[in-house]
N, C-alpha and C positions, 0 to 999 in steps of 0.2 A: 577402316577396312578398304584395300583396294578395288576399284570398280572390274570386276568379274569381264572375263572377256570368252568367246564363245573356244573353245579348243580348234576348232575346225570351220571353215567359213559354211555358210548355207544360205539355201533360195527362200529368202524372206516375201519375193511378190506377190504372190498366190492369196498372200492373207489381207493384201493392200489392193492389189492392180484392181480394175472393172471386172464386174462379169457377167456373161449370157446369159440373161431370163430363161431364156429355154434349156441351156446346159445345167440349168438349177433344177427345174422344174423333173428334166429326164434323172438325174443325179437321185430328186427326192423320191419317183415313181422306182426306181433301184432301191434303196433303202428300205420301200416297203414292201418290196414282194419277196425280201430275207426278211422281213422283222426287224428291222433295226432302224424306226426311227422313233420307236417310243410314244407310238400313238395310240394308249392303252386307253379301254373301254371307258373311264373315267373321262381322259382327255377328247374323246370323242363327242359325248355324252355334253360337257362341258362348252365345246365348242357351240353343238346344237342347240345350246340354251342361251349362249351369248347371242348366237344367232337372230332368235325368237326374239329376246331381250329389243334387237336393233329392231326388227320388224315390225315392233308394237310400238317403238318409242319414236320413230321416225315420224308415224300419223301425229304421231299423239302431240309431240313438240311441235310439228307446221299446223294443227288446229289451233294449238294452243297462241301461237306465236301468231296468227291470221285473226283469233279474236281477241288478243291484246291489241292489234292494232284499227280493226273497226269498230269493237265496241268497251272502249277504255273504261265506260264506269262498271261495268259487269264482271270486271276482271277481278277476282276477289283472289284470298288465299288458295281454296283451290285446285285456280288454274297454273296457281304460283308452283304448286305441290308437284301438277303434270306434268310443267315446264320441266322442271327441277328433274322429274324422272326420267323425262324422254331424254332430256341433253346427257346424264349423267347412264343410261344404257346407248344414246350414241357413240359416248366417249370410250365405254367397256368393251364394244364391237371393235371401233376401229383400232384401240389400244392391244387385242386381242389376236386381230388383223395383222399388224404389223409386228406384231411378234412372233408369230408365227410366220410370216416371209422372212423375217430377221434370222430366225435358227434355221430354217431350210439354206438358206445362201452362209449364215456359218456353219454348217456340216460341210458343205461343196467347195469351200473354203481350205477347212480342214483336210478333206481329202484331197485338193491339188497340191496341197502346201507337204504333206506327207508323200504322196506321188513326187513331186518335185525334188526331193532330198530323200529318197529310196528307205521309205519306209512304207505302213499302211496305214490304215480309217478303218477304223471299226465306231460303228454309230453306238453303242451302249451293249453292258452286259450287269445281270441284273444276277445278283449274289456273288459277285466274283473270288473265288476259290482260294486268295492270298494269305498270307502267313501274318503279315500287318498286325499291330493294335487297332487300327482303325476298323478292320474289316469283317471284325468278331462280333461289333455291337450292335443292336436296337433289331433295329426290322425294316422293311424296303429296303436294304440296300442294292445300290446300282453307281453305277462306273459311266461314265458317256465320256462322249469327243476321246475316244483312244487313240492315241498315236503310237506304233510300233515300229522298234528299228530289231535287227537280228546282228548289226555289224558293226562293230567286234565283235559286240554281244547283246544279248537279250537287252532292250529294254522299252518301256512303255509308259508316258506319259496320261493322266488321264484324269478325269474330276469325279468326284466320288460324292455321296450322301449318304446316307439313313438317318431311321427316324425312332426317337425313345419316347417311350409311351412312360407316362408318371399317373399315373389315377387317371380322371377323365383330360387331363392335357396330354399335349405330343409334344416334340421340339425334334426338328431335322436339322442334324449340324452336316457342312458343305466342309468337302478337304480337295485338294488336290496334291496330286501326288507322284512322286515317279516310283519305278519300280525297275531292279535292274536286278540280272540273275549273276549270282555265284556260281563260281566254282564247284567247291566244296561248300557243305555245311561253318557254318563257324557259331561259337557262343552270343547267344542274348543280348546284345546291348545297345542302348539307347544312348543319344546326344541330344538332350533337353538343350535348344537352342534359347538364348537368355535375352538375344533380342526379338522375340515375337510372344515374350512373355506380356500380361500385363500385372493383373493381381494375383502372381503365384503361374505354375506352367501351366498353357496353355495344350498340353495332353490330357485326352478322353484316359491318361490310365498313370495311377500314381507307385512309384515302386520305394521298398524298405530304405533308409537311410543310409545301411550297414552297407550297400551294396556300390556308394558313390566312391567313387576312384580322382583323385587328382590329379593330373597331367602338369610336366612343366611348363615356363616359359607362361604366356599370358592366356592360354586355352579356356584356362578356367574361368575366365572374366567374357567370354564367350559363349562355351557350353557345358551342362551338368554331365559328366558319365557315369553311366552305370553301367554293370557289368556283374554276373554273378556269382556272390564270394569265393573264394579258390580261382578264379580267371582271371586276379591282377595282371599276371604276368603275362598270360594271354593278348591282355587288350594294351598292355605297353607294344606286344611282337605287332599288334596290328595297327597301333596307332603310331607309329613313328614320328619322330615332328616334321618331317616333308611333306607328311599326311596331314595333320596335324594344320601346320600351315595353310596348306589348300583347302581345309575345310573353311579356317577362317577367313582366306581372302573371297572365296566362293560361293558358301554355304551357309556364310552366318547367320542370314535368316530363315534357315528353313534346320526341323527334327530330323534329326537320323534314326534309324532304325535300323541295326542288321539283325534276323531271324533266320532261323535256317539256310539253305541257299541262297536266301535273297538281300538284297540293301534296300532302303526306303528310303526318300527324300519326303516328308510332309511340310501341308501350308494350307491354311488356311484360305487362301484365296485361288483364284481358277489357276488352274496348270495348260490347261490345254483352252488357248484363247487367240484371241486374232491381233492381238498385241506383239510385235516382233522383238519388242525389249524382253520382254516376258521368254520367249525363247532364245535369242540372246544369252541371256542371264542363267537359263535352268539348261540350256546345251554346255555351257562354259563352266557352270558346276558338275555335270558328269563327267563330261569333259577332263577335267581337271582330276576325277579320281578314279575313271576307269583304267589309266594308265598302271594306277598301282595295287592293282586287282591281280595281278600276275603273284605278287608277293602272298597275297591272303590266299593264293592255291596251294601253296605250301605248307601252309599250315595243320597241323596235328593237333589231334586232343591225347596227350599222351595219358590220362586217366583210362579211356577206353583202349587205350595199345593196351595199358599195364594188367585191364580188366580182362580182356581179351587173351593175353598170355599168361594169366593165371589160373584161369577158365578150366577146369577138368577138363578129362577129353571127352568125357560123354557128354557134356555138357554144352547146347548147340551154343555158337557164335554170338557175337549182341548184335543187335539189326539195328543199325541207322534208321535215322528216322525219315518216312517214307517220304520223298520229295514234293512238295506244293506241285510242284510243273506239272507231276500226273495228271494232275484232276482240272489242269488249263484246261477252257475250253477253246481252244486252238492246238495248230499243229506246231510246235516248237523245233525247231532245229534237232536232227537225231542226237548230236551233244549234248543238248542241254537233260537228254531222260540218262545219263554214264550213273550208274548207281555212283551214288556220294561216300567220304571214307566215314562220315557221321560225332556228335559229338554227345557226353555223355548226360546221363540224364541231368544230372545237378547244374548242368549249363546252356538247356537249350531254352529254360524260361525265366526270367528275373520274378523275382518273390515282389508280388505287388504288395501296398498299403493301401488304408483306409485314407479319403482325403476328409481333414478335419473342417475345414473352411467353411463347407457349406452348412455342415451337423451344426456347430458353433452359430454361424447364421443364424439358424433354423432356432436352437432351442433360445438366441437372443431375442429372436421377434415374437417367439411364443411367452418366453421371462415378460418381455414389456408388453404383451396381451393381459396376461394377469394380471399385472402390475395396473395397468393401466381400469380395467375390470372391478378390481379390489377395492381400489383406492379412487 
């Protein structure tokens, strides 16, 4: 794969150069009087007990530490136990401390770094309203460090969570992600990326077999396609090999997704961070395929033309399917709300499967429970 280069140059300082304690500080007191720096009742709560924590453990350690050293044979387990607690809620305070100055100056970061290259900061949004696989599952979900650009077109960079509850455990899985608006609607399809696989894809969602597409040339040693049976010929109109191309030299490591109006780039690790290769890298992959976004406005679903014009006449119209952008919680460019021309039912979702991997897992270590029990 060649090393990806950014389409268009930009102001990487912002995320590197110094900066004013005080322009942080005003930055963070802004954040909070919109709601937007994610200092929920919890993380409040938390802080004041870390707090406590250092208050009690500060005594506790210089007693302990002042009669280790005048009276050495008294010093038994213990004082060993106190040591151990004070030093170890020292360490939780200042650990606690500095992470918390750490995310304040990468917020203020992120917003000059987005000021700087004429986009915006949005500090977090909590359920965000996207069309995504990622953005349907668990519970908490939240979006933070948004970066938004409108020019050409829509798109926003941004780091995502939620969390799935299994019996009495949780597990919150971390994505980042970009997000960039379409045109028009186009059909379902995924790009199961094959280098950020490990044991099997590394997607929250597994889809029918019947549904993979082969592309020429070496694509397929790259990425799985899917696409929703009847839309072969669809996802050749959209994937052309100059496209094609650019995903590989670009994109190889990161999921595609197109859904409705929108395209997705996923990853597993942060999108939006103060690493300039990191943006680098994920500019020069839109980069590289915003250009042929012109060609996918073109596109028809001629099922629903055909539906459409066979349609009695008393029989109302078929309704495209209503636009994610509606329900942004921001203001989108008056373009981006153009009613869409829509695609038909049988293509706006791929037919998921069951993943067997983990069931198989599951009844192996319950087998060797028995087994093991039995005998």
């Amino acid at each position: 794969m060649t090393t990806p280069q950014p389409a268009t140059t930009f102001d990487a300082r912002p995320l590197t150069d110094p900066v004013d304690p005080r322009a942080v500080r005003t930055f963070a007191a802004e954040l909070r009087a919109r709601g937007a720096t994610g200092a929920s009742l919890s993380t409040v709560i938390g802080a004041v007990v870390v707090g406590i924590v250092v208050l009690v453990s500060l005594p506790i350690a210089g007693s302990v530490l002042v009669g280790l050293f005048t009276r050495p044979g008294s010093f038994g387990f213990g004082g060993i136990g106190l040591l151990v607690f004070g030093l170890i809620g020292v360490g939780l305070g200042v650990g606690a401390l500095l992470g918390w100055r750490r995310a304040r100056e990468t917020r203020y970061r992120l917003d000059r770094f987005a000021r700087a290259n004429g986009m915006t900061y949005e500090g977090r949004i909590a359920d965000p309203p996207l069309p995504g696989m990622i953005f349907s599952l668990g519970r908490s979900r939240l979006s933070t460090d948004l970066v938004r650009g409108t020019r050409p077109r829509f798109v926003e960079f941004g780091n995502y969570r939620y969390t799935v509850q299994s019996g009495k455990n949780s597990t919150t899985y971390r994505w980042g992600y970009v997000a960039v608006k379409l045109d028009v609607p186009l059909p379902n399809i995924v790009l199961d990326a094959k280098g950020n696989n490990a044991f099997g894809s590394n997607l929250p969602a597994s889809f029918q077999r019947a549904q993979r597409l082969s592309l020429e040339g070496d694509f397929d040693q790259h990425f799985t396609l899917y696409c929703p049976e009847g839309y072969e010929r669809d996802a050749l109109y959209l994937f052309t090999p100059d496209i094609m191309a650019r995903l590989i030299d670009n994109a190889a490591e990161l999921d595609v997704e197109i859904v409705d109006d929108w395209l997705f780039l996923y990853t597993q690790r942060r999108v939006s961070t103060l690493d300039p290769a990191t943006w680098a890298w994920l500019f020069g992959a839109v980069g590289a395929l915003i250009t042929k976004f012109d060609q996918w406005a073109r596109w028809r679903d001629e099922r629903l033309e055909e539906a459409r014009a066979n349609a009695p006449a008393s029989a109302p119209a078929a309704v495209a399917p209503e636009s994610a952008s509606a329900h942004l919680p921001f203001a989108p460019p008056a373009g981006l709300l153009a009613p869409p021309p829509g695609v038909a039912a049988e293509g706006r979702r791929l037919k998921r499967s069951v993943r067997w991997l983990p069931i198989v897992v599951v009844i192996g270590f319950a087998a060797f429970w028995f087994l093991s029990r039995a005998f």
